[in-house]
N, C-alpha and C positions, 0 to 999 in steps of 0.2 A: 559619530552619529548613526553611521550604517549599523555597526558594531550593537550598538545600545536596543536598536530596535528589530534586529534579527534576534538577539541572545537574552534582551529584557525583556520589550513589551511584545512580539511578535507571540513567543510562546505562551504567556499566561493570553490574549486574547483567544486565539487559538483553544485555548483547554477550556472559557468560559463560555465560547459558543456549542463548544461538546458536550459541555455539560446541563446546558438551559435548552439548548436548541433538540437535542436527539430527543428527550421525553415528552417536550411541546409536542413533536413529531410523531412520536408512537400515539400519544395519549388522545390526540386529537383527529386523526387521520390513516387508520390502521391502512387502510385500501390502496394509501399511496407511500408504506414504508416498504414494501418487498420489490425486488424488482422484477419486471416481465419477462415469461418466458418466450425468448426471442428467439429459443432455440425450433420453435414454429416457422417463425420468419426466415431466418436464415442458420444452417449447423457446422456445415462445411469450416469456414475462417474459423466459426466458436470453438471448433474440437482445439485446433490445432494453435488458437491465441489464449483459451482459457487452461487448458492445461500446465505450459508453462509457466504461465502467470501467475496461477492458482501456487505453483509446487514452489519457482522462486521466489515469490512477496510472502512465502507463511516463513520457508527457511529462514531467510534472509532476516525476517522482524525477530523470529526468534531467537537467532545468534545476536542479533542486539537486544533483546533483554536479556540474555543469558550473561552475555557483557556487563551489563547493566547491574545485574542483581550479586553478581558473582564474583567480582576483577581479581581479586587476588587468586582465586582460581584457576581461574585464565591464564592469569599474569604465568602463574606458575606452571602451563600447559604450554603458552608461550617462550618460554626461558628455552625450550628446546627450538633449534632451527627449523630440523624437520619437520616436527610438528607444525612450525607457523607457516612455512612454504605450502604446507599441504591445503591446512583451514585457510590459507588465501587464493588458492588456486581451486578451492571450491567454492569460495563466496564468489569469484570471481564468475565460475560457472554460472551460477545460480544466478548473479547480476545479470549475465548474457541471455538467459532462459527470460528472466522477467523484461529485459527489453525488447527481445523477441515478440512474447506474447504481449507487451504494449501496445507493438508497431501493429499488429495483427486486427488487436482490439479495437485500435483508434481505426486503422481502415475499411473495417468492417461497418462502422456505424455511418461510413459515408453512402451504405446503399441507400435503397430507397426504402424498403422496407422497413430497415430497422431504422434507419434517420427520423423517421417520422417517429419513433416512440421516446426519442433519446431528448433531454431535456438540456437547455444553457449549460445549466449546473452541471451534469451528466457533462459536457463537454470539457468542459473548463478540468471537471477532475480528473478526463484521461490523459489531458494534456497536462497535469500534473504529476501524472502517475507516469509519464514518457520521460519528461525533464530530470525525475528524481532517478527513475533507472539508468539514463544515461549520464546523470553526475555521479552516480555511484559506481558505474562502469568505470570510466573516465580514470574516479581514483582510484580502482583496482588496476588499473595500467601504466598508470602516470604518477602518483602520489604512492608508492608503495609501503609495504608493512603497515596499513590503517590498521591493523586490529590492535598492533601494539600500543601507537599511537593514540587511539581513542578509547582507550583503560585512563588513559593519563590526562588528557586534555576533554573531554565532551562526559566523561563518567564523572567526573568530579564538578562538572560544570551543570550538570542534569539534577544533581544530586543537591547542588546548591539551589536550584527552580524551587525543590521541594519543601526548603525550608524557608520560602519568600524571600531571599538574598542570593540574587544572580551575582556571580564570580566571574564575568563574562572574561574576565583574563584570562582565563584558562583555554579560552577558543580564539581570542580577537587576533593573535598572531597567524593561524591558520591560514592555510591557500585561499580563494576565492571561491574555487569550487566547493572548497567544505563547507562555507558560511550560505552557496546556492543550495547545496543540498540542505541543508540545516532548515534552511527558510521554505524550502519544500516541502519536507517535511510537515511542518506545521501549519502550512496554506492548507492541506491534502486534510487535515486534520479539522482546520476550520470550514472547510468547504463540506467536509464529508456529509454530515447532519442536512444538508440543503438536498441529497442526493440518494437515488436508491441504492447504494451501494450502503446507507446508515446500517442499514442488518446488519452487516460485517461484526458491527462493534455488542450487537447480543447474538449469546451462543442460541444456537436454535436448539436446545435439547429439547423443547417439543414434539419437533419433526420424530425424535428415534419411537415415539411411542404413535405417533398417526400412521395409520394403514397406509400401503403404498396406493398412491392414483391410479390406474388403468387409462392408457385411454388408447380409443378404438376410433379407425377411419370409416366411416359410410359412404358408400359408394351404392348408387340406386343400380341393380341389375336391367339392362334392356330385358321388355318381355318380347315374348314371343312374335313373331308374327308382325310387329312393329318395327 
């Protein structure tokens, strides 16, 4: 039953509130789709949790659709040892860099300054976004060679989503932790659209043609004499 609703109905829910929920949300509401610059608020924690965060959650997604779109290519980039020791010992990097900048993220919001701008949803998805880097850590340490393994079991299992006939056999034997991160995944997915972080999911190539901002502190001069 676990099985069914992690790898059947969890993901297509997931993908139906991404897709009705984010343009409700642009279309209706533009003032509350971007997130605030909180780097007013506070910059210090920002530098040094967004950075990481920013560099390991683009890699990271990326070498999964690359998997994704690609396996036999892989597969075949894989068949060498040292190549796969390498590509795991950099994902693995990249997982440690993104639960890094998690842990950073989620403590940052506990000021006061920025608590106040930071919304349920907002919560709920950092604590999302900690859970999955740290299941995904987890089996870079403990669950080894994933990338071979998920050519073969979660690529062929994703692939079947696509064509409305989940194959959940292909994942239902997996660890525990594969099936937490799986479900994470797609929580993080359904949640996103409720949450400023929805930009993510449109490219802003607007911004490369808007002038950049200026912006300049006033400070009154003591006059004279006073």
């Amino acid at each position: 039953m676990l099985d069914v609703l992690i790898f059947a109905v969890l993901p297509y829910f997931a993908i139906a509130l991404a897709i009705f929920v984010t343009p409700y949300r642009y279309f209706s509401n533009r003032l509350d789709w971007s997130t605030f610059s909180t780097q007013f608020l506070e910059r210090r924690s920002l530098y040094w949790g967004s950075i990481p965060w920013h560099y390991g959650v683009v890699l990271i997604l990326a070498g999964h659709i690359i998997g994704f779109l690609f396996p036999s290519t892989i597969q075949s980039l894989l068949s060498d040892l040292s190549a796969l020791i390498a590509l795991e010992s950099i994902a693995l990097g990249l997982g440690l860099m993104t639960l890094f900048g998690s842990i950073i993220l989620l403590v940052r919001r506990f000021s006061g300054v920025v608590r106040a701008v930071t919304s349920y949803a907002d919560w709920v998805l950092l604590l999302l976004i900690l859970l999955q880097a740290a299941t995904g850590v987890y089996m870079g340490l403990f669950v080894r060679w994933g990338m071979e393994w998920y050519l073969h079991t979660a690529v062929p299992w994703l692939y079947s989503l696509l064509t409305l006939n989940p194959q959940i056999g292909f994942v239902s034997g997996l660890p525990l932790v594969f099936k937490l991160h799986v479900a994470g995944a797609f929580l993080i997915l359904a949640v996103l659209p409720f949450t400023k972080l929805v930009h993510f999911l449109f490219l802003p190539l607007d911004y490369l043609k808007d002038p950049p901002i200026l912006y300049r502190w006033v400070r009154r001069e003591k006059q004279l004499g006073k």
